[in-house]
N, C-alpha and C positions, 0 to 999 in steps of 0.2 A: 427549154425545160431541163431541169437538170436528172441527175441521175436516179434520184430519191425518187422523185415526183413521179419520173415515167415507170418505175417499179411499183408505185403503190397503186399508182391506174392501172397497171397489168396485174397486178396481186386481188386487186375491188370488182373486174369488168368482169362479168360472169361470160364465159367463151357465147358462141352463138351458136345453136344448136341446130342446123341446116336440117337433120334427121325428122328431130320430132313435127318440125315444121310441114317436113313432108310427107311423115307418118297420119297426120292430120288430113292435109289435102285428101289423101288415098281416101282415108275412111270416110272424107264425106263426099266423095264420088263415086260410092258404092250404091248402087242401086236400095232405095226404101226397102224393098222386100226381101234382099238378101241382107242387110244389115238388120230388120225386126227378126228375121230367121236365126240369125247367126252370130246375133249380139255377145252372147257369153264368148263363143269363142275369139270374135274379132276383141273383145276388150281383156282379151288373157295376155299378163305378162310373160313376157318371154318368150314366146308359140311360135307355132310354126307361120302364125299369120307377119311375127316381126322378121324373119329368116328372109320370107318371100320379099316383103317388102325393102330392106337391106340388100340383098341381093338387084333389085331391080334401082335404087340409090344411087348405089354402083357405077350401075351400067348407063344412068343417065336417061333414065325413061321416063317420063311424063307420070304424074300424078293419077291421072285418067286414064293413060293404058296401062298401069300397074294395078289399077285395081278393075279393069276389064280382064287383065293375064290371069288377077288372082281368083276373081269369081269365077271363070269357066277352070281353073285349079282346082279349086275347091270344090265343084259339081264332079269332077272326074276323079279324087283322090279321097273324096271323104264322104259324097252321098253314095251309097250302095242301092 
C-alpha cells in the first residue's frame, strides 16, 4: 500500500471510541429503578455521572462494578 492510500484510510477511519462503548455498558447495568429515578441526571451532558464513570475507565473496572460504585455514590452524595 503506498503512501497516499494508507493516509487517506487514516484521514476516513473514524477513531474507535472505547469510552462511549463503555459509557453504555454502565448505564445499562444500572439497576430499572434507579435509572426510571435518575434518568434526567444519568442522561446529562457533561455531569458528574461522566467524571465518575471516566475515572472508573481508568482504572480498568468492569462495566457492572462501575455502576454498582456509582449507584451506592449517588445514594450517599446526592440523596439527602
Amino acid at each position: 500500500m503506498n503512501w497516499k492510500v494508507s493516509l487517506d484510510k487514516y484521514l476516513t477511519t473514524p477513531p474507535e471510541d472505547a469510552f462511549t462503548s463503555y459509557w453504555e455498558r454502565v448505564v445499562m447495568n444500572f439497576t430499572d429503578s434507579f435509572y426510571e429515578e435518575n434518568e434526567e441526571w444519568v442522561q446529562e451532558l457533561r455531569g458528574q455521572l461522566d467524571e465518575w464513570v471516566g475515572k472508573m475507565f481508568k482504572k480498568g473496572k468492569s462495566p457492572d462494578t462501575c455502576a454498582r460504585v456509582i449507584e451506592r455514590a449517588y445514594r450517599l452524595y446526592f440523596v439527602f
